[in-house]
N, C-alpha and C positions, 0 to 999 in steps of 0.2 A: 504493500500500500504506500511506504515511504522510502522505497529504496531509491528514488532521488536523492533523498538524504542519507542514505542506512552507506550506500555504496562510498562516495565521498570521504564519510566520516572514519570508515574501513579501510579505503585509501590511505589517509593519511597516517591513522594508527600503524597502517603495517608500513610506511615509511620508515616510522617513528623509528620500530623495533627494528628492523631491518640495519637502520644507521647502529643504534647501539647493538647490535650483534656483532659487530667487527669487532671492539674493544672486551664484548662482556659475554659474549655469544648466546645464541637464537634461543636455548634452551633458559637461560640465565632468568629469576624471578626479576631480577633488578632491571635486565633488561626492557623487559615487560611495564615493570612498574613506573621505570624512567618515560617510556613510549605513552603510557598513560599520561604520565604528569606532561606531556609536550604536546598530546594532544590535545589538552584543556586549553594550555597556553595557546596555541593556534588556532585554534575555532574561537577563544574568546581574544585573543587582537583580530581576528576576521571583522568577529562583531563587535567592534570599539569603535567604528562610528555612528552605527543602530543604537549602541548602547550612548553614547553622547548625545544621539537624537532623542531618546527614550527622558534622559535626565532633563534636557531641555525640556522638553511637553512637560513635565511632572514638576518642573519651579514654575512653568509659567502657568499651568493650572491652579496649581498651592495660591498664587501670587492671585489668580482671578478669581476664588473660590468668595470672598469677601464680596467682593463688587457684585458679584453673579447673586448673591443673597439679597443686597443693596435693589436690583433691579428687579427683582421679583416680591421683593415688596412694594417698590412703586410702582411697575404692573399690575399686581393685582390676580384676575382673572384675566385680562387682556393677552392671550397667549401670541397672537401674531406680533401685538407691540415686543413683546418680550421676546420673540425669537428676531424681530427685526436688530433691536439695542443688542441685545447676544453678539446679534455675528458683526454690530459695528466695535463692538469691546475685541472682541477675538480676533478681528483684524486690526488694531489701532496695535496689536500684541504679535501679529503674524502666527496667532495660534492656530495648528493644521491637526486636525485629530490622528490623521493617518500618519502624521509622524511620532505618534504616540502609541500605534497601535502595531504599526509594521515592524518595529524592532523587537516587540515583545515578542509578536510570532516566530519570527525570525532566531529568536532566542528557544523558543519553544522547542522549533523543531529540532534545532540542535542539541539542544537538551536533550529530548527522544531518542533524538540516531545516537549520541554516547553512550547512555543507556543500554539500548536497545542490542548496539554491535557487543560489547560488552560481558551484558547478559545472554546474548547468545552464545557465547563459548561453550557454555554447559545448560544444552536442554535437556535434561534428566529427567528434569521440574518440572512440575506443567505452573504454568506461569497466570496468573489471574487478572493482572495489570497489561492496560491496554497497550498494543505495539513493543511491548517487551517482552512477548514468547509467545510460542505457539502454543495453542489449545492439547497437543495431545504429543506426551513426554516422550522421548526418546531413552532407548536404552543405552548402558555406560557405552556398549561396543559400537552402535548406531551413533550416536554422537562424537565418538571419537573417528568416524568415517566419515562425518558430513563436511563439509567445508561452510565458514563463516564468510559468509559476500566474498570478499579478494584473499581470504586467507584459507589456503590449503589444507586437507584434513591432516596433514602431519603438524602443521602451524598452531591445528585447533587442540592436537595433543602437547604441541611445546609447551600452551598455556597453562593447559590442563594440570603438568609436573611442573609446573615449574614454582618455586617459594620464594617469599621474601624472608630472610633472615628465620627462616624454617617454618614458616605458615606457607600452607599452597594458596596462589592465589584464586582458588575456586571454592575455599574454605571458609565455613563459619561459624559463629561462635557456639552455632546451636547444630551442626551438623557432621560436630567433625569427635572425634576420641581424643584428639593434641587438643585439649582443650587449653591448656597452659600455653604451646608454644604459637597457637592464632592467637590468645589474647594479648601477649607481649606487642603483634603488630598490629591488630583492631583496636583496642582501648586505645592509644595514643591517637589513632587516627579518627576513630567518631569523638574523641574527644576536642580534635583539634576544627575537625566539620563543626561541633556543634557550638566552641567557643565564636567561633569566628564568625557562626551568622547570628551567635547574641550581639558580637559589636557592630555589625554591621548592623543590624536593626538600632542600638544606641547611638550611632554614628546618624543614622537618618531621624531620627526623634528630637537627636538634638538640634536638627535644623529646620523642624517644623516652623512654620510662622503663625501658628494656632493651633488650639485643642477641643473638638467638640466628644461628644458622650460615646459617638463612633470611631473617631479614630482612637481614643483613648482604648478603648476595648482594643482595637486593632494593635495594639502597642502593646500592651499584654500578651496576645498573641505572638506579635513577631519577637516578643523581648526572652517569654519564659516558654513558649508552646512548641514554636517551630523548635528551639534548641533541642527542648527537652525529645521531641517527634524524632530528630537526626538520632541522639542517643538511642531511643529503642529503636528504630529500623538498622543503625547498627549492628543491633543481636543480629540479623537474618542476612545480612548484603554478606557478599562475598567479599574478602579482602583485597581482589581488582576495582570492583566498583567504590570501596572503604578510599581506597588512594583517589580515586575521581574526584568524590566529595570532598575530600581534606586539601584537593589541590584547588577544585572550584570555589568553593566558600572563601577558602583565603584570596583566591585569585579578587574574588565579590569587593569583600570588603577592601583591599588595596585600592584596586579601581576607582573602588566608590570616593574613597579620599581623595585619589589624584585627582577625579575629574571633577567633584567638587571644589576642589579648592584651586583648579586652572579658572573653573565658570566665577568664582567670588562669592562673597551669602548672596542670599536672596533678601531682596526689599520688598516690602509692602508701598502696593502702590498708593500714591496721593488721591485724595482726595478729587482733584481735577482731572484724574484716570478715569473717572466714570462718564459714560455719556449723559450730557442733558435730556431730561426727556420728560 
């Protein structure tokens, strides 16, 4: 359904490993692990101007959220006056919704194909989550015959043996007998996914320019919920997918500083911002 994207993102992965197999070879978990962590980096600088696009729409919305209240009280019931003053405020702003909305997808889907190529290393599982596996599991010897998009069924057994610092990366904390030696390299790793999108949610709270009864709740959620959600899906991800998140979150939160702090705070607009009407 999405091997526009599934193929791509398999591409690149197996570049990844492919280059660090010369120094640490093809079998090597690290090698593996490193190919993960480069694939993050690469798919998210692809999307660093979508995501620049994305943060613009989202200060200038924060910034028009006020006035848009402002003009819906002295509307009224008048819905046409109000959609008329709307689209003269959002253009006085060069506010485009589709640049709000294209990056996110955009994000989406990449999100999905990491996932997805990923998770399919090992269909054993039958998978319940959508475009991350097929409906009906494969056995250990079928899986290690399939080939994953661009990578060879001997590619799909490299992964399969291959460990980081003695956890396999197809192992988890709930499906394995080494239970000791997956958690030495899962616990730092959903722990470091999960710090990093508590400060990334504090990082963006902090630069709210107001609080109502709903984002407050939403703040809760991204500050104590999501974190806490990374930690138990932890228990169950394999420790390839484990290195994704701990590279993506952290990737998040850097980002999110840089490119905040290139754009400047955000001001609330004046008073004179509003249209007469």
């Amino acid at each position: 359904m999405l091997d526009f994207v599934y193929y791509p993102v398999a591409a690149v992965l197996w570049l990844w490993h492919t280059g660090f197999a010369i120094p640490f070879g093809a079998a090597s978990g690290l090698s593996w692990a490193l190919a993960i962590v480069m694939l993050v980096v690469t798919l998210r600088a692809v999307l660093y101007r979508p995501f620049l696009a994305q943060v613009r729409f989202s200060r200038t919305m924060a910034v028009l959220q006020p006035k848009m209240r402002q003009l819906r009280a002295e509307c009224g019931d008048d819905r046409e006056r109000l959609a008329v003053e709307t689209r003269k405020l959002q253009q006085q702003h060069n506010f485009n919704v589709l640049s709000g909305c294209l990056p996110v997808l955009a994000q989406l889907l990449m999100f999905v194909g990491l996932l997805h190529v990923l998770h399919s290393f090992d269909r054993t599982a039958v998978s319940h989550v959508p475009f991350l596996g097929s409906s009906t599991a494969m056995t250990a010897a079928q899986n290690a015959d399939t080939a994953n998009y661009v990578f060879a069924p001997e590619q799909v057994r490299s992964f399969l043996h291959a460990d980081l610092f003695g956890a396999p990366l197809s192992a988890t904390l709930t499906s394995t007998d080494s239970v000791a030696s997956v958690a030495v390299v899962a616990i730092p790793l959903v722990l470091i996914a999960a710090v990093a999108t508590h400060c990334t949610a504090r990082a963006s709270i902090a630069r709210q320019l107001e609080t109502t009864a709903q984002t407050r709740l939403i703040n809760v959620m991204t500050l104590w919920l999501f974190p806490l959600g990374t930690l138990v899906a932890g228990l169950v991800m394999p420790i390839g997918i484990l290195v994704y998140f701990a590279t993506s979150n952290t990737w998040t939160f850097v980002q999110q500083h840089v490119v905040h702090r290139r754009l400047g705070p955000m001001e609330p607009l004046p008073p004179s911002a509003v249209p007469t009407i």
